[in-house]
N, C-alpha and C positions, 0 to 999 in steps of 0.2 A: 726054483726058489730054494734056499739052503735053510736049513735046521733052524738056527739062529733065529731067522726071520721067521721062520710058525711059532714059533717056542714063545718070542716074546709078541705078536699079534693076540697072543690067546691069554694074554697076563693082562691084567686091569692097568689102562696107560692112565696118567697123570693127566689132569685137566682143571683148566683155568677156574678158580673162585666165584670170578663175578666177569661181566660183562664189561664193566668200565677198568677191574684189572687186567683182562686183556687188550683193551685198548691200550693203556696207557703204558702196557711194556711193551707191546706193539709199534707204538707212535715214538718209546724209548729206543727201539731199537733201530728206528731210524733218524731220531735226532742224534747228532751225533758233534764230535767237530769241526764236519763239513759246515754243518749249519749255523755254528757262531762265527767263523774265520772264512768261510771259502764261498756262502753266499753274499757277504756283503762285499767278498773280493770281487766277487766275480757283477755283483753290480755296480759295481765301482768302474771295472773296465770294461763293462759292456753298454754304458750309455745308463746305469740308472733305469727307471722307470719304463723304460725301453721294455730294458732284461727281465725286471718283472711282469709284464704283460704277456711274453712270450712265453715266461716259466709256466706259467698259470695252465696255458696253453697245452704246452709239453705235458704240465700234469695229467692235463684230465684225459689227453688221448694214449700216452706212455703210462703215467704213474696207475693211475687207477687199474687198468687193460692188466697190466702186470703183478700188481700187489692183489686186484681176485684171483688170476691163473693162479700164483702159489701158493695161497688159502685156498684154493678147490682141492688144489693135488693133497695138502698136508691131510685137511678135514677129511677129505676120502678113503684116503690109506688110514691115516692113526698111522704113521709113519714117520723118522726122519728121512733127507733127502735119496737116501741109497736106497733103502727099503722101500720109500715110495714109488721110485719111478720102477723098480725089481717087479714092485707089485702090480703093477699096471702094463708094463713090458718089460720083459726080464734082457732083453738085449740092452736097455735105456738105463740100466742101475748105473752107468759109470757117469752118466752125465749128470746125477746126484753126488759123484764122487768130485766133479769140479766144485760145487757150491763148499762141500766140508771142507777141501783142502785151502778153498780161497779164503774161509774163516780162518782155519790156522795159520796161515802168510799173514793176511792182514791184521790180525791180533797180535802176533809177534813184534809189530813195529807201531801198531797204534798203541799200545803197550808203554812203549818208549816216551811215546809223544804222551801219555797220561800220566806220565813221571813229571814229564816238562808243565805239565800242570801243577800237580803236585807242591815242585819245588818255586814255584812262584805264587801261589799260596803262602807257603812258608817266608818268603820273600816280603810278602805283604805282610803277616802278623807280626815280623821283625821291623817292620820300617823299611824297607829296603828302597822301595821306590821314592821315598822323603827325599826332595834336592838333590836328585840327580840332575845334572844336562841331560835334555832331551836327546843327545848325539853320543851318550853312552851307552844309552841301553843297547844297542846293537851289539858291541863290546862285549857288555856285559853277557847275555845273551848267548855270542858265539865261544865265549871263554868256559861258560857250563857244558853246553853240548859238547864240547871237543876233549872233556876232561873225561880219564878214563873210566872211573871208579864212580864220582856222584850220580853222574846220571841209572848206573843201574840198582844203586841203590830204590831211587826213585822209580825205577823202571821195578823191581820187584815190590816196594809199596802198593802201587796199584795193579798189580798181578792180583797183588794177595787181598786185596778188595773187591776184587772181579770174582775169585774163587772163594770166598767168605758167601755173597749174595748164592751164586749157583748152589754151592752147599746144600742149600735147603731145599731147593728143588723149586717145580712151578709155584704153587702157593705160599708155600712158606718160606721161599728164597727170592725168583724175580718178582711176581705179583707183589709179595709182599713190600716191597725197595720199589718197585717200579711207583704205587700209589703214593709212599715216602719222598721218592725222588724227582719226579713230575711235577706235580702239584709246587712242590718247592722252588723247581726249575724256573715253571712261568713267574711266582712272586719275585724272584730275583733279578731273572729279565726287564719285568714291569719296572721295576724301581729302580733299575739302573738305566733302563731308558727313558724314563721322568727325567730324571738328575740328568742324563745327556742331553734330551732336548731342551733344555732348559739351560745350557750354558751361552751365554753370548755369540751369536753368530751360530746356530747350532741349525737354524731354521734353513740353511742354506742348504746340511745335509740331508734333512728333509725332502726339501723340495726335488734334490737331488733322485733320491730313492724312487719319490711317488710320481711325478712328473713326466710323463713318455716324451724321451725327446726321438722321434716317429725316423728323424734322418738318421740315427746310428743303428737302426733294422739292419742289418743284412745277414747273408749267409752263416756268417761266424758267430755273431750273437744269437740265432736259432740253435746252430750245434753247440755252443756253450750253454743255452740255457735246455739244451733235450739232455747232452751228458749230466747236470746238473743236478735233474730230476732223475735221473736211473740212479746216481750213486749215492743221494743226499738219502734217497728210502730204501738201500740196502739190496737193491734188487739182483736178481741172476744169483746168486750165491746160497737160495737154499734156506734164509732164515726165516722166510713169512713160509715157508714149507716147515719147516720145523714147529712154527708157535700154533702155524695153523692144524699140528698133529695134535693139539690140548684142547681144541677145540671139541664143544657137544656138536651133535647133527643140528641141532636147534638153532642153532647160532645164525642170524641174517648176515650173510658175507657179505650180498651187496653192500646196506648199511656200513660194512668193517672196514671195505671195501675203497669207501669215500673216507669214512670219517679218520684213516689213519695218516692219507697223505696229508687230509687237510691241515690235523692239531700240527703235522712234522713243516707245513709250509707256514701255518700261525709262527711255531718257534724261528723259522726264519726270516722273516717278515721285521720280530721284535728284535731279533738280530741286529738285522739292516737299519731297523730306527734307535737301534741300541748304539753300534761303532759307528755309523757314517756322520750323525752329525756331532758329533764328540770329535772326530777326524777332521772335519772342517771348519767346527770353533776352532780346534787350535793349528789352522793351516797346513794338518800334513797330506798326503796323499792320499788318494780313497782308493787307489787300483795296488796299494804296494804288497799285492800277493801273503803268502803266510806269514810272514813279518809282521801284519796287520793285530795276530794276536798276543806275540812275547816279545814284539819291538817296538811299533807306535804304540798301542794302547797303553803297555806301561809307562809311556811318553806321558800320553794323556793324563792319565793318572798322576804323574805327579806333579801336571803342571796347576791340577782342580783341584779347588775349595775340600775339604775332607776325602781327597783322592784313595791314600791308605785303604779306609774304610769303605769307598767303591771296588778299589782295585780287588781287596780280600772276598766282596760279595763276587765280584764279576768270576773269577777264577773259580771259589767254589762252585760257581752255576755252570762254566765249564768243565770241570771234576764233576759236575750229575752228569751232565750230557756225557761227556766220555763213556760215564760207568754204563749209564741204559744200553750204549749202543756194546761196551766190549763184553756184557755180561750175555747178549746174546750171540754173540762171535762165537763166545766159550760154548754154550747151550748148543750151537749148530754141531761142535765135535764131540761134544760131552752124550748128546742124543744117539750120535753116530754108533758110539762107542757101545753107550749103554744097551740100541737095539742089533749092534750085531755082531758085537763080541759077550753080547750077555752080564756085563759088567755091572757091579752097583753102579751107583750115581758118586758116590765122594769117591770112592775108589779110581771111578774115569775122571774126576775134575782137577783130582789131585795129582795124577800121573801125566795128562796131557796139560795140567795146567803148566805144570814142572818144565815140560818140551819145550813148550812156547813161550816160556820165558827166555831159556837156553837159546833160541830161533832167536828172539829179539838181542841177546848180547851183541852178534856182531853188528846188526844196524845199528845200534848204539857206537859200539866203535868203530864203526865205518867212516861217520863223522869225524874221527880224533886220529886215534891213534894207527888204523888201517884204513884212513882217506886216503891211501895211493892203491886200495884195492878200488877197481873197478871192474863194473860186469854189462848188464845191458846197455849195449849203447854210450858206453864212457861214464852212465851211472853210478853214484856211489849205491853202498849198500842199501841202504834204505830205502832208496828212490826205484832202486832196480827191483825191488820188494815187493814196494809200491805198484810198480808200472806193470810186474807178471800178473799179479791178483786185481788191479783193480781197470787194467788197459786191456787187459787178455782173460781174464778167465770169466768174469765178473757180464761184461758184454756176452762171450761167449756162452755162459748157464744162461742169461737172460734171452738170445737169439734161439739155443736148442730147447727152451721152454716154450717158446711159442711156436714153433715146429713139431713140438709135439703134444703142443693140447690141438692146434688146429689143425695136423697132419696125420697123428700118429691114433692118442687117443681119442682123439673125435670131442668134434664143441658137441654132438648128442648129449655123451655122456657128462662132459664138463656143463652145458646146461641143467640136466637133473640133477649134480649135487648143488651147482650155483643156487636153485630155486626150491633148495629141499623137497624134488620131488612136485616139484607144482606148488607148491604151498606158500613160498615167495614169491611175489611180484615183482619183475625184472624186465620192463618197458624196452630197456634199449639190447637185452639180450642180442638179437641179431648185429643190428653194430657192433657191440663189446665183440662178437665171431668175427665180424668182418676184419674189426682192428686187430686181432692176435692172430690172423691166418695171412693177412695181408700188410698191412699199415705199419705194426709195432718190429716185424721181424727186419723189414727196409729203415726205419730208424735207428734198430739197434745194428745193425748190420753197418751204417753209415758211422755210428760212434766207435764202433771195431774199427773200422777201418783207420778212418782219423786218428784214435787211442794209439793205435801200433804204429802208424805210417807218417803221422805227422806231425806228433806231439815231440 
C-alpha cells in the first residue's frame, strides 16, 4: 500500500449530513438521461408493459445484488475506488482504476449532451419551439450539433455547473444541490406528466407503458431490459464505491440498498408516463431512439396548448437529471485525485474538471466538423466514447466486482460489514451470496458480451 493511501485513511473523510441526503444524491447519481429519453425508448421498442415487468425483474436480482456490493466495499474502506480495492487486496487496486477512468470518458461526452440541454432551454425561454412544423425540428436539431463553436459553448456551461456543485464538497456542495435538485426533479415530472396524460388520445400511451403485452417477451427484451438496469444506476464504474466511502458504519445498506434503485426506477416510471402518451396524442413514434428527446418531443411541444411553458419545465427537469448524475461522474475522479495524490478538493475539481472538458471537444466536433474521423467500429467520436466506457469498461468493473466480493474478498466479510457486525437484519443475506457469486456475474458477463459483439 503506498504513502498516499496511509496518509489520507488517517485524516478525517467527509461524510454525508443526513440520511435522506444521501439518498437523494445517491438516487441523483443514478437518475440520469438514460432515464428521461432511453427508458421510455427502450419501452417503446420493446413491447411496453412487457419491458417493464421484466425491468422490475432485472432490478431486484441485478440492481439491488450490485448497488449493496459497491456500498459495502466504499463503507468498509472509507475509500475511493483505487484505494478501496488496494485496501482489501493490493493486486485488485487497478480494477478501481477502470470505474475512475470510465467516469472521466463518460463525463467528457455526457458533458456535451448537457449542453444540448442547456441550449434548448434557452430555446424554449425564446420561443423557439412556437410554430414550427413538426418536420423541422430534426433540422433544426442536426444544424446545432454539427455547428462548430455553439455547442461547446454549451458544452463548457454545464461543465462549470457540474464543478460549481463539487466545489463545495459532500455536504455543502452534492448533498446540499442533491435535496435542491430531487425534490424539484419529481414536481416537474409530476406536472408535466398530468399535462401529458391529459392530452387527447394520450391514454393510449398509457396503456401502452402499463399493459404487458406477454407475446413480445423474448430473449432480447430480457437483455435490453437487464442492460437497462446495470447502466440507468451507474453501476461497475465505481460511484456507489465512492458515495459509499461518506458513509457512517451506522448506516443500514440493506435499506440504501433498495431504496436507491427504487426512487431511480419511480423517476423512470414518470418518465414513461411523461413522453409516451404525449408521443401517441400526437401520432409520432414511441421506439424513435434518442431523437425521442431533442426531436419528437420538441414536436410535441409545440403542437400543445401552452407547450413553450411545458417544453421550458420539461428541459429544466432534464438539466437536474443531467447535473445529479455528472456531479457524481466528477466526485468518482475528484475523490481519486484527492485520496491519492493528496490533493485539495477545488484544486483536483478544477484541474480535472478543465481535462474533461478538453476530452469532450472533440466528441463535440466529431459530430461536425471531424465527422469523417472514425474510430471504434466506423463509430464517430462520441459514440466510440460512448461504446469504450459504457459497452466495455462499465460491464467489465461490474463483472470483476462480483468476482471479487464473492471470490476474492469473501461474502464472510462482505456479510459483516452488510449487517454491521450482526446488528442488521438481512433475511435474504445467503441469496444476495448466492446472486453475486453466481447469478449477477453470468448476466453481466452476457451484457459484455452483447455490448462489444453485437451492438
Amino acid at each position: 500500500m503506498n504513502l498516499n493511501t496511509n496518509l489520507n485513511e488517517k485524516k478525517e473523510r467527509e461524510q454525508w449530513g443526513s440520511k435522506i441526503g444521501f439518498l437523494l444524491a445517491a438516487a441523483g447519481s443514478a437518475v440520469g438521461l438514460g432515464n428521461i429519453w432511453k427508458f421510455p425508448y427502450m419501452a417503446g421498442k420493446n413491447g411496453g408493459g412487457a419491458f417493464v415487468l421484466i425491468y422490475f425483474a432485472m432490478l431486484i436480482i441485478v440492481g439491488f445484488t450490485l448497488m449493496m456490493a459497491e456500498l459495502t466495499i466504499g463503507r468498509h474502506t472509507q475509500l475511493s475506488p483505487v484505494g478501496a480495492y488496494r485496501k482489501l487486496k493490493a493486486k485488485w487496486a487497478w480494477v478501481g482504476s477502470i470505474g475512475v477512468l470510465a467516469g472521466f470518458i463518460i463525463l467528457s461526452f455526457y458533458s456535451v449532451i448537457g449542453g444540448w440541454v442547456i441550449k434548448y432551454i434557452v430555446k424554449g425561454i425564446t420561443g423557439a419551439f412556437a410554430g414550427v412544423e413538426a418536420t423541422a425540428f430534426e433540422g433544426i436539431f442536426v444544424n446545432f450539433i454539427t455547428s462548430p463553436a455553439e455547442p461547446l459553448i454549451y458544452h463548457a456551461l454545464f461543465m462549470i455547473l457540474t464543478l460549481g456543485i463539487v466545489f463545495g464538497g459532500i455536504k455543502g456542495g452534492i448533498e446540499k444541490y442533491s435535496k435542491i435538485l430531487m425534490p424539484a426533479l419529481f414536481i416537474m415530472m409530476t406536472l408535466v406528466m398530468v399535462r401529458s396524460m391529459t392530452l387527447p388520445g394520450a391514454m393510449e400511451g398509457v396503456k401502452f407503458m402499463l399493459k404487458p403485452d406477454f407475446s413480445a417477451i423474448s430473449g432480447g427484451t430480457i437483455l435490453a431490459a437487464l442492460g437497462q438496469v446495470f447502466f440507468s444506476l451507474s453501476l461497475g464504474m465505481g460511484t456507489m464505491i465512492t458515495y459509499g466511502s461518506y458513509l457512517s458504519k451506522d448506516e443500514n445498506l440493506v435499506e440504501s440498498s433498495f431504496q436507491i434503485p427504487l426512487i431511480d426506477t419511480a423517476v423512470a416510471l414518470i418518465a414513461g408516463l411523461t413522453v409516451l402518451p404525449a408521443v401517441f396524442a400526437f401520432g409520432f413514434d414511441p421506439s424513435g431512439g434518442p431523437g425521442l428527446l431533442f426531436i419528437t418531443l420538441p414536436a410535441v411541444f409545440s403542437q400543445m396548448p401552452l407547450g413553450s411553458i411545458f417544453a421550458i419545465i420539461f428541459f429544466v427537469l432534464v438539466l437536474f437529471a443531467a447535473l445529479t448524475s455528472s456531479i457524481s461522474l466528477l466526485e468518482v475522479v475528484v475523490s481519486y485525485v484527492v485520496d491519492e495524490m493528496n490533493w485539495e478538493r477545488k484544486k483536483a475539481s478544477l484541474i480535472f474538471g478543465i481535462l474533461i472538458f478538453l476530452m469532450g471537444i472533440p466528441s463535440s466536433l466529431g459530430l461536425g466538423v471531424w465527422s469523417n474521423i472514425k474510430l471504434i467500429g466506423g463509430k464517430d467520436i462520441l459514440d466510440s466514447m460512448s461504446f469504450l466506457a459504457e459497452n466495455v469498461m462499465m460491464p467489465l468493473g461490474g463483472l470483476l466486482l462480483c468476482i471479487f466480493i464473492g471470490w476474492v474478498w469473501g461474502l464472510d466479510n462482505a456479510y459483516k460489514e452488510v449487517t454491521n457486525d450482526g446488528k442488521v437484519k438481512f433475511g435474504l443475506m445467503h441469496v444476495w451470496g448466492f446472486v453475486i457469486k453466481y447469478v449477477a456475474p453470468i448476466a453481466i458477463a452476457v451484457i459484455f458480451v452483447q455490448g462489444v459483439f453485437f451492438s
